[in-house]
N, CA, C and O of each residue as an XYZ file, in Angstrom:
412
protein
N      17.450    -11.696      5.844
C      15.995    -11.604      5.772
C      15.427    -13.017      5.780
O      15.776    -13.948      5.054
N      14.524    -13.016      6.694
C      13.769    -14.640      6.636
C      13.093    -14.776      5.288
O      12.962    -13.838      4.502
N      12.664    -16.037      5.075
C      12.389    -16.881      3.976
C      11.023    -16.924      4.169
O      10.306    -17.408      3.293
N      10.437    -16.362      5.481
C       8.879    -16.571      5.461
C       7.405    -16.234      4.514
O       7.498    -15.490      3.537
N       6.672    -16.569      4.726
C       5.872    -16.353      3.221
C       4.895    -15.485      4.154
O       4.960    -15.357      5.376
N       3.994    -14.935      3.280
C       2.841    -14.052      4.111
C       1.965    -14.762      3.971
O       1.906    -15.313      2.872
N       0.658    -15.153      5.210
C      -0.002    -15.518      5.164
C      -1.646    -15.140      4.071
O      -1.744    -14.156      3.337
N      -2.481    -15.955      4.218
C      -3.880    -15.837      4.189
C      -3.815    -14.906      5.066
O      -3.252    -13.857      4.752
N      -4.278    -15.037      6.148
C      -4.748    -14.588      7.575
C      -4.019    -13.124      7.626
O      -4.550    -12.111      8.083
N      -2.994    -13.185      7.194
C      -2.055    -11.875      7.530
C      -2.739    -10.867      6.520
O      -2.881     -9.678      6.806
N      -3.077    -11.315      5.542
C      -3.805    -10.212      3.755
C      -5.113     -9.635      4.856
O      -5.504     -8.494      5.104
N      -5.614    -11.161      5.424
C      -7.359    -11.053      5.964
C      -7.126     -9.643      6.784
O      -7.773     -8.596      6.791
N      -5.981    -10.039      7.443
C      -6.032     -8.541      8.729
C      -5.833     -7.355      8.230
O      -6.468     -6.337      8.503
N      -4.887     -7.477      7.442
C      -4.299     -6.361      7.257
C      -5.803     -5.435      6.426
O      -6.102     -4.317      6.845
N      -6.537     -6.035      5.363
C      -7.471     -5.562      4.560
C      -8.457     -5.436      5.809
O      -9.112     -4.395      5.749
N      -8.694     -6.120      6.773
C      -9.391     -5.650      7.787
C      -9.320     -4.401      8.723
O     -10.281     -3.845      9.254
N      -8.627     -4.225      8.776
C      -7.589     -2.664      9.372
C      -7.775     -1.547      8.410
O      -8.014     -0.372      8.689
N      -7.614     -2.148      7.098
C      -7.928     -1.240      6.168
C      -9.696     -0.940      5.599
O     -10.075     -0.517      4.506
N     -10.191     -1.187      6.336
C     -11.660     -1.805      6.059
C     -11.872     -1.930      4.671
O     -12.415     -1.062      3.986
N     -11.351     -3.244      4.166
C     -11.478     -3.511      2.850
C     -12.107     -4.761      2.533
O     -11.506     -5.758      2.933
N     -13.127     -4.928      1.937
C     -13.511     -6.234      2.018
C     -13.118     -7.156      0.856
O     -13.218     -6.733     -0.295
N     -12.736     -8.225      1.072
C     -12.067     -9.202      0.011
C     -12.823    -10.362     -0.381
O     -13.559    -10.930      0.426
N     -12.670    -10.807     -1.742
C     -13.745    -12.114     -2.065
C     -12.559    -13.251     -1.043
O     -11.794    -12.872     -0.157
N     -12.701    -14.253     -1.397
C     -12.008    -15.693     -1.197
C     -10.988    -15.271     -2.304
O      -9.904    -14.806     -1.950
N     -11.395    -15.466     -4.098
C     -10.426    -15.402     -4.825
C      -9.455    -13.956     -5.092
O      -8.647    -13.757     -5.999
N      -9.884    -12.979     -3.872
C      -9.354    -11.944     -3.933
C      -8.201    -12.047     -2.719
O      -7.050    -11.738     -3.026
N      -8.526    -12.538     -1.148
C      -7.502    -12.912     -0.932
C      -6.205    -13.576     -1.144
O      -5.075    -13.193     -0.842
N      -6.650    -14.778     -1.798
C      -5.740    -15.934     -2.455
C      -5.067    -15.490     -3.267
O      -3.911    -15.912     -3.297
N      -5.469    -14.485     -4.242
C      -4.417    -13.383     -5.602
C      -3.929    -12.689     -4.753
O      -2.702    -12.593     -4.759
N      -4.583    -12.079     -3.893
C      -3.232    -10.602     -2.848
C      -2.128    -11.388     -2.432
O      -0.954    -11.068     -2.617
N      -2.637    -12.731     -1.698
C      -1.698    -14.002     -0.985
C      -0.721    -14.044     -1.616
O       0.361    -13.706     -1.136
N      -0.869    -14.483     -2.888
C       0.472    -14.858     -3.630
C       0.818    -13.730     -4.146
O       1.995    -13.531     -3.842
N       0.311    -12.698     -4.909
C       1.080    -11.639     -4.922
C       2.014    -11.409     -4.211
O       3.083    -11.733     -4.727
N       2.119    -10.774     -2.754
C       2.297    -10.208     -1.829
C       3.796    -11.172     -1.725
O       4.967    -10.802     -1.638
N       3.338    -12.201     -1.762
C       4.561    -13.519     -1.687
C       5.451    -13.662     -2.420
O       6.543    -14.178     -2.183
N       4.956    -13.094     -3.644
C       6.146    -12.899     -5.325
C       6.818    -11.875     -4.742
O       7.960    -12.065     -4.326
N       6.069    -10.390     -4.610
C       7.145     -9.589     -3.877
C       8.121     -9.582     -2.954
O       9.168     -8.936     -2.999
N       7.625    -10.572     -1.823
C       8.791    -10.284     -1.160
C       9.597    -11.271     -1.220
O      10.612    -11.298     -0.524
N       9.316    -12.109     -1.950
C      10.638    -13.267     -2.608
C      11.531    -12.593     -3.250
O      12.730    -12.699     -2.993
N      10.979    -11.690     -4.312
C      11.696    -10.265     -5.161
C      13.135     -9.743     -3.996
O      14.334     -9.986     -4.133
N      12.502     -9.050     -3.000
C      12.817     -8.177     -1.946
C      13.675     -9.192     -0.931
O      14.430     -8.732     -0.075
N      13.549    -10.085     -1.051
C      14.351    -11.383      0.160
C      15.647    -11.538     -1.368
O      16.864    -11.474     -1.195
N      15.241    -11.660     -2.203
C      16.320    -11.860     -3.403
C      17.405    -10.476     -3.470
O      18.582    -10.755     -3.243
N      17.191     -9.495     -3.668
C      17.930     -7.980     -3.347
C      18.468     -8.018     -2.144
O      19.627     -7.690     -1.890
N      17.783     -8.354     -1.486
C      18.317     -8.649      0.152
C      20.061     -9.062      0.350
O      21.038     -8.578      0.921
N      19.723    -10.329     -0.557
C      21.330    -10.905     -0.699
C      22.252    -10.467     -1.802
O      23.404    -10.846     -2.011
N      21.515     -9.582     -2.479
C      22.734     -9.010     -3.750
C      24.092     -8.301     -2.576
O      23.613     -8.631     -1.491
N      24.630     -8.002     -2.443
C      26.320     -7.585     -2.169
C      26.800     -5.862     -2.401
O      27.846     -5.429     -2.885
N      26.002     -5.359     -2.036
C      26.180     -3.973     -2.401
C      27.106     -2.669     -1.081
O      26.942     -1.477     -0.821
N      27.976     -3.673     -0.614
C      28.911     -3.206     -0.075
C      29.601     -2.004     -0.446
O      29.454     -0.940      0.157
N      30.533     -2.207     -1.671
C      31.077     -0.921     -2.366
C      30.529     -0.335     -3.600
O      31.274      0.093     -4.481
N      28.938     -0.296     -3.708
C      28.021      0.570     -4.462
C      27.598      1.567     -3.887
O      26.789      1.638     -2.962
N      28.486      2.870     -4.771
C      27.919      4.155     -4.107
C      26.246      4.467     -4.652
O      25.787      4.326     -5.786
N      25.583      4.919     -3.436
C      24.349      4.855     -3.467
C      23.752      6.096     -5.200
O      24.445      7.012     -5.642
N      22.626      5.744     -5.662
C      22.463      6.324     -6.330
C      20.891      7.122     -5.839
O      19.796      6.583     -5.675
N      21.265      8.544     -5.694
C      20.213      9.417     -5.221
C      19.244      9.742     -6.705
O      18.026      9.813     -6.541
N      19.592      9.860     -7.586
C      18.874     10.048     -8.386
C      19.415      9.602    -10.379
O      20.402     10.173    -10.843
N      18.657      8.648    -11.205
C      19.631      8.314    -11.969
C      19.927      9.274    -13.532
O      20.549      8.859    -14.510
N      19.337     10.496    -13.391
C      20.092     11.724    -14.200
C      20.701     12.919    -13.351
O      20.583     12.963    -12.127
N      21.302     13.797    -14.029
C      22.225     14.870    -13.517
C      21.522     16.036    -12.723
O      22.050     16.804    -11.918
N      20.000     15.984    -13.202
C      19.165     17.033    -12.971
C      18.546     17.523    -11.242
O      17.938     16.764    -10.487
N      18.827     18.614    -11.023
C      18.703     18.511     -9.453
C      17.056     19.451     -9.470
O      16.730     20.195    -10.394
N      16.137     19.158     -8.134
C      15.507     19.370     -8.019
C      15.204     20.420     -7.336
O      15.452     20.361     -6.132
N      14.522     21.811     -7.934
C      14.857     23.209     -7.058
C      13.385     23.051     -6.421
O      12.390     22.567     -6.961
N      13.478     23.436     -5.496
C      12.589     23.775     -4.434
C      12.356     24.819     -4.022
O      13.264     25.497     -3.542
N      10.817     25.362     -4.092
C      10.952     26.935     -3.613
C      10.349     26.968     -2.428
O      10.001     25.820     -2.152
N       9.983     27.909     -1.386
C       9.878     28.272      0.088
C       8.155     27.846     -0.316
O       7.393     27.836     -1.282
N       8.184     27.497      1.266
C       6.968     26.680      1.637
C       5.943     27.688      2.264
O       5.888     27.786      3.489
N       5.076     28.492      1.401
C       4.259     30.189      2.060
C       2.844     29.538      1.537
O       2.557     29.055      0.442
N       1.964     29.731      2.897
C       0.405     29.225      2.771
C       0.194     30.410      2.425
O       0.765     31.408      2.867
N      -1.006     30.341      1.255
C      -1.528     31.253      0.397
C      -2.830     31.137      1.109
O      -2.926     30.030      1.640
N      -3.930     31.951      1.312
C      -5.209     31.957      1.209
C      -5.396     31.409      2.929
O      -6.424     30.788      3.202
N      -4.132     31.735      4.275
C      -4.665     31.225      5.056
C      -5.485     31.122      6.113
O      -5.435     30.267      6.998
N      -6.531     32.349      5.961
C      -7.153     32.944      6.211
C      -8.251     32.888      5.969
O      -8.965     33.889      6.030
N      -8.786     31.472      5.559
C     -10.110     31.248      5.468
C     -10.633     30.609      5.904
O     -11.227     29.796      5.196
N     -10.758     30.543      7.253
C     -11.040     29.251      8.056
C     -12.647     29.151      7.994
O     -13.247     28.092      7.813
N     -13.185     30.264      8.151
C     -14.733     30.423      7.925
C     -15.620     30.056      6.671
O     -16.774     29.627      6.699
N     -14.719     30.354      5.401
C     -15.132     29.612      4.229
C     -15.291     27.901      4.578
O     -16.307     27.219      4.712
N     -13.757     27.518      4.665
C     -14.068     26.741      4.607
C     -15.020     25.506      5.691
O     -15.406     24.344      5.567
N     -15.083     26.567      6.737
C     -16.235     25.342      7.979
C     -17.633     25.693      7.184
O     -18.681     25.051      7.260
N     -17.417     26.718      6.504
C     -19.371     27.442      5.655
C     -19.654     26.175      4.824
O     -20.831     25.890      4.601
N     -18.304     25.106      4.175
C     -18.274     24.276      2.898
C     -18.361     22.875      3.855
O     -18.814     21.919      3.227
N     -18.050     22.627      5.092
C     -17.773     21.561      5.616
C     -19.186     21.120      6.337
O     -19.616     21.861      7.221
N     -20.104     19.632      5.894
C     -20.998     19.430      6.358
C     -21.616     19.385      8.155
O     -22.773     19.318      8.569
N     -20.354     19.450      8.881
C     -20.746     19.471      9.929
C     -19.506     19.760     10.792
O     -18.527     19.020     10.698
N     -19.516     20.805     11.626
C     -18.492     21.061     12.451
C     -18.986     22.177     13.820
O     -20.007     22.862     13.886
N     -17.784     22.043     14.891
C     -17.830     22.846     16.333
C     -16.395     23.410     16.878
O     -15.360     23.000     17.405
N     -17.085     24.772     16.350
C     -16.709     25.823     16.608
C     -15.151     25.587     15.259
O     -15.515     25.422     14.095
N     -14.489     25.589     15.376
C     -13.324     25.514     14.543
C     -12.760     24.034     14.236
O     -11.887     23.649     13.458
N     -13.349     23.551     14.880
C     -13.195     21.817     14.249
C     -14.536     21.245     13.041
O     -15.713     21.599     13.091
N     -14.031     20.467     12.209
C     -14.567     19.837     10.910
C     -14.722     18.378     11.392
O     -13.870     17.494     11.296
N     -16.180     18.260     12.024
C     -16.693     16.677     12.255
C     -16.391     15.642     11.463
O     -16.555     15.986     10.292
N     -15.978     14.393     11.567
C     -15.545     13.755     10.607
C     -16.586     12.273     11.101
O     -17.198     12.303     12.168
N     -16.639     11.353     10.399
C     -17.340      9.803     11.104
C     -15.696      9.254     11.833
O     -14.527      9.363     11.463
N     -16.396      8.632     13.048
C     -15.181      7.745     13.747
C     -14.996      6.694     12.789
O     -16.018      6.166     12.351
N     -13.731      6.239     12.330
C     -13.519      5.173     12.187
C     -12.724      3.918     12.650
O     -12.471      2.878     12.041
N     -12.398      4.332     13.938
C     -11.701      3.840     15.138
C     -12.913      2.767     16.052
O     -14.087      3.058     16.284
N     -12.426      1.914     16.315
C     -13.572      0.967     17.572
C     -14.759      0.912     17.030
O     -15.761      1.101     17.720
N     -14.857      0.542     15.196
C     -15.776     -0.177     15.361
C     -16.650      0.800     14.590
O     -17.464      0.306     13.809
N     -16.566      2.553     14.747
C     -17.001      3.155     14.540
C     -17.930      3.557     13.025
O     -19.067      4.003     12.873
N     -16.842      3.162     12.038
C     -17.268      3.162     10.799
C     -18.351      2.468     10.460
O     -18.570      1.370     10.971
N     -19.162      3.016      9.562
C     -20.280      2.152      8.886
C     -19.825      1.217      7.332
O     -19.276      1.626      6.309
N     -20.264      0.007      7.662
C     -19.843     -0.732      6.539
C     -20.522     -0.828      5.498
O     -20.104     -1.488      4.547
């Protein structure tokens, strides 16, 4: 794993993508945050875990799962009656693609 650090610029985009807006001293704390972590994660990187059998879960207890049956699915009309704006069986949403979103 490279040694590289994450940028300023890289937090700026990424929170930009996310339409998130950041102070100055809010980038600069994500900055180095972001940088502690993956120093963390570049450090694990080189631990040696060749003949460590993987651990799926760290007690005995297994997780039951029951069958996956939509209840109630049959209400498509309720719910477009609850949804502020929609056509025909689609639920209008705001674009937030190209710009679209309002800031």
């Amino acid at each position: 794993m490279a040694n590289e650090q994450i940028t300023r610029e890289e937090v700026e985009h990424v929170a930009n993508l996310a339409k998130l807006a950041l102070t100055d001293s809010e980038a600069d704390m994500f900055t180095d945050h972001l940088g502690k972590i993956f120093d963390v994660v570049t450090t694990l990187a080189e631990v040696d875990t060749e003949n460590v059998k993987p651990t799926y879960s760290v007690t005995e207890m297994h997780t039951v799962l029951r069958d996956d049956v939509a209840n109630n699915a049959h209400q498509s009309q309720e719910l477009l009656h609850n949804a502020p704006e929609h056509q025909d069986t689609l639920i209008k949403v705001p674009a937030i693609l190209d710009g679209g979103a309002k800031d």
